[in-house]
C-alpha positions as CSV (number, residue, x, y, z in Angstrom):
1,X,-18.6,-1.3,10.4
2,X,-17.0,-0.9,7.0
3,X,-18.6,1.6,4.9
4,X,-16.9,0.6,1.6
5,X,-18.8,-2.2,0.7
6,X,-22.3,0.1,0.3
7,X,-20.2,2.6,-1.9
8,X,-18.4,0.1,-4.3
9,X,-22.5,-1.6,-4.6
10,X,-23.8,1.2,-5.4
11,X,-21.2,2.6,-7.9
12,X,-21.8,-0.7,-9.8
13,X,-25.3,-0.3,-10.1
14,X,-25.8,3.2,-10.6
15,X,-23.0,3.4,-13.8
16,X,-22.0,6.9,-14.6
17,X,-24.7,8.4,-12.4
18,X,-22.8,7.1,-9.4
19,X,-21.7,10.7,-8.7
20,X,-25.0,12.0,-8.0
21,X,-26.8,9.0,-6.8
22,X,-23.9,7.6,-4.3
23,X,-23.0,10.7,-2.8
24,X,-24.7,9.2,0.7
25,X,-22.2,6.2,0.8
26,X,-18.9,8.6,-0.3
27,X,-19.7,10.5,2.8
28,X,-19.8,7.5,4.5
29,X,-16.8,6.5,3.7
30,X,-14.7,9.6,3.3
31,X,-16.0,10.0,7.1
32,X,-14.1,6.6,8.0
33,X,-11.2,7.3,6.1
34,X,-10.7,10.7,7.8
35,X,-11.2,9.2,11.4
36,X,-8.6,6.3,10.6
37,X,-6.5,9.3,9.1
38,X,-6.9,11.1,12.6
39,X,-6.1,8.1,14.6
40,X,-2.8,8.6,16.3
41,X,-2.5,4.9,17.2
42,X,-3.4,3.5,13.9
43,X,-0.8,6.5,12.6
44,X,2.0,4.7,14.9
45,X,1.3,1.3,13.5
46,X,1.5,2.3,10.0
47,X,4.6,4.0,10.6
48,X,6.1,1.3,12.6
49,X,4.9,-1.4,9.5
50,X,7.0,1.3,6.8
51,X,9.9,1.5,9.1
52,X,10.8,-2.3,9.7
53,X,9.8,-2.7,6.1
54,X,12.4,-0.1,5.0
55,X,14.9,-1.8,7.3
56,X,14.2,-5.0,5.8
57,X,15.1,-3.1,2.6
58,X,18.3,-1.8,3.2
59,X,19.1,-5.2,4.8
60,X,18.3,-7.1,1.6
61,X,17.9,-4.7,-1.2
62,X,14.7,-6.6,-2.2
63,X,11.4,-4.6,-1.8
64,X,8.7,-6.5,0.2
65,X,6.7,-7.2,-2.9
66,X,9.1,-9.4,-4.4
67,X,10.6,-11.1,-1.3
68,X,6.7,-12.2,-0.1
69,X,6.1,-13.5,-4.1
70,X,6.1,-16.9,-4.3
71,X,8.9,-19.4,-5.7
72,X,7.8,-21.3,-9.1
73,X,7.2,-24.7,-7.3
74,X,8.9,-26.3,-11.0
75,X,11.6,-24.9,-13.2
């Protein structure tokens, strides 16, 4: 279950106080952070997303940002 969307409610309600009232939810989701950081598979797919992406790169000297933007449909 994603944990994010309880943190990002309760920082919106709480205001400036969110860093003492939402300290529950950070947990929460610093705790899924660190166990997709400590994944070794989801480590490898990450890597193996930069590396063809890099590739791509040095093929076409266009970052993917730009290449996966979409082309003005009238000029």
């Amino acid at each position: 279950m994603l944990e994010y969307p309880d943190f990002t409610k309760c920082c919106k309600e709480s205001g400036i106080l969110m860093v003492v009232k939402c300290q529950k939810e950070n947990s929460a989701l610093k705790d899924c952070l660190t166990s997709y950081y400590n994944d070794p598979a989801f480590y490898e797919e990450c890597k193996m997303e930069y590396l063809k992406e890099r590739e791509e790169f040095r093929k076409t000297g266009i970052p993917t940002k730009k290449r996966l933007q979409k082309l003005p449909t009238s000029m």
